[in-house]
C-alpha positions in Angstrom: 13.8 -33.3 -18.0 10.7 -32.2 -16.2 9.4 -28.6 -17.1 6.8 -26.6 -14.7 4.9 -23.4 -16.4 3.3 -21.8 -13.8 0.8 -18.9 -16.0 -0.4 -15.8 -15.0 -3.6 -15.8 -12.5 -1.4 -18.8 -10.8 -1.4 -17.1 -7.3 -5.0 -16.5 -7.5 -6.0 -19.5 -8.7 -4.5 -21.3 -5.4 -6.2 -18.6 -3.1 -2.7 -16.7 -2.4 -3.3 -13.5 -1.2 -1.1 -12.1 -3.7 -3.6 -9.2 -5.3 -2.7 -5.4 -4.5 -5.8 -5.0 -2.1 -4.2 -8.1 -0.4 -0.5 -5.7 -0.1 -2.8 -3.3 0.4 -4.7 -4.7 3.4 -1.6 -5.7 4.9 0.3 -2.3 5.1 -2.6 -1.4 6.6 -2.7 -3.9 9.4 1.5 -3.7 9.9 0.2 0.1 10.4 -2.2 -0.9 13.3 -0.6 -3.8 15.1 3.7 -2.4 14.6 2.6 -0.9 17.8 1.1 -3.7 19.7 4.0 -5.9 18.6 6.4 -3.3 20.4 4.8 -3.4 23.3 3.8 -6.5 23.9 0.3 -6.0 24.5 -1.0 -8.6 22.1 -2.8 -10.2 24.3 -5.0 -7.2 24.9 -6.4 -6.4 21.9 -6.6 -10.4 20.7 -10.1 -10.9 22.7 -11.7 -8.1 20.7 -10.4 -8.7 17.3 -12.1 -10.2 14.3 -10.7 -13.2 12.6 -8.5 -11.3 9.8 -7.0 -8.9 12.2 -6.3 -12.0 14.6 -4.7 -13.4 11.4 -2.6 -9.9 10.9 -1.7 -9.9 14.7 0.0 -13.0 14.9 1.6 -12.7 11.1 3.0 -8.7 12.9 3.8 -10.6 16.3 5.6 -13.6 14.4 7.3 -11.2 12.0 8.7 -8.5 15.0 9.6 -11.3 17.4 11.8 -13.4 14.8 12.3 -11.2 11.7 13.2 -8.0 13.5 15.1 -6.3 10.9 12.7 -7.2 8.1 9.8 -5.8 10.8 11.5 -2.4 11.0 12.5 -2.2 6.8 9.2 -2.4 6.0 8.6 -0.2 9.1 10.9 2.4 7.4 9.5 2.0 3.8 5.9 2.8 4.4 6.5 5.1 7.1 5.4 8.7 5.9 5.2 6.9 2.3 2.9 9.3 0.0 1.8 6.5 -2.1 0.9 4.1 0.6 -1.1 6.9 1.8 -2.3 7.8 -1.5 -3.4 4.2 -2.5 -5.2 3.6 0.9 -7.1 6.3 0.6 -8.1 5.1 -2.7 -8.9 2.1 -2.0 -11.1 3.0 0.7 -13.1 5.8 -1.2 -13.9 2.9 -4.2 -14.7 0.8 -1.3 -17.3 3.3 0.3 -18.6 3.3 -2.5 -19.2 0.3 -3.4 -17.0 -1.0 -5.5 -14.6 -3.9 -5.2 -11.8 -2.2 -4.3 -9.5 -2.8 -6.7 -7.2 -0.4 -8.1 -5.2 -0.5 -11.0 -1.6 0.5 -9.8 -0.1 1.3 -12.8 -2.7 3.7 -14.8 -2.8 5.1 -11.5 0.9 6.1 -11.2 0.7 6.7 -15.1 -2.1 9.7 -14.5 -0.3 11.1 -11.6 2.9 11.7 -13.7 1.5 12.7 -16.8 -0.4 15.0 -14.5 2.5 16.4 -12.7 4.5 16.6 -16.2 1.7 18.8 -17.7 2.2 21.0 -14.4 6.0 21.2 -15.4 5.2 22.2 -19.1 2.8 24.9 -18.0 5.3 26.6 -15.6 7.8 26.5 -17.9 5.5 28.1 -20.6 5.2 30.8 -17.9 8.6 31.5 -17.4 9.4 31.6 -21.1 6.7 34.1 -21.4 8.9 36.2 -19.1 6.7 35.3 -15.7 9.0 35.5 -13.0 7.0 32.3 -11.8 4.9 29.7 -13.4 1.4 28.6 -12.1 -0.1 24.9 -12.2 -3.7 25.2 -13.9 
């Protein structure tokens, strides 16, 4: 019996764009191209597009034209998705200024909720107090 252990890192070690800027990067370029995919315009914006956005284009043209219902679920999942948004911007602010870009998801979404559950416990520290309302501090 043969046995393949494939470790952590595995992805990245094979160059698999497999990182969250990667996911990242490509919401972002679904975001920009969904459009030109619908309307057939490829063609049009091809000539004036780098090398990773020609990459993108054809992935998005490939996807809509033979994957339509997986085109329009992910179409439907990041669409108005606060934490696409969130993570995008982000990413792009670390970017600016100058650091890699990377983000780490998880301590992330951990600060957001214990920031949010701290709001809760204030308000409701207001209300037992006998505030008709509570107030985030």
């Amino acid at each position: 019996m043969n046995i393949l252990i494939i470790g952590n890192r595995f992805d990245l070690a094979h160059n698999l764009p497999t990182t969250y800027k990667d996911f990242l990067k490509f919401i972002d370029a679904f975001n920009r191209f969904k459009d030109i995919c619908k309307e057939e315009s490829v063609k049009k914006v091809w000539e004036d597009a780098t090398e990773e956005d020609k990459k993108y284009i054809l992935d998005m043209a490939n996807l809509y034209g033979k994957q339509r219902t997986i085109f329009e679920e992910i179409e439907k999942l990041i669409s108005n998705n606060v934490w696409m948004n969130y993570f995008w911007k982000l990413y792009t602010e670390r970017k600016t200024l100058g650091m890699d870009g990377w983000i780490d998801f998880e301590c992330e979404i951990s600060r957001i909720i214990q920031t949010l559950d701290q709001a809760r416990m204030t308000i409701l520290a207001d209300i037992r107090q006998g505030k008709k309302t509570g107030k985030m501090t």
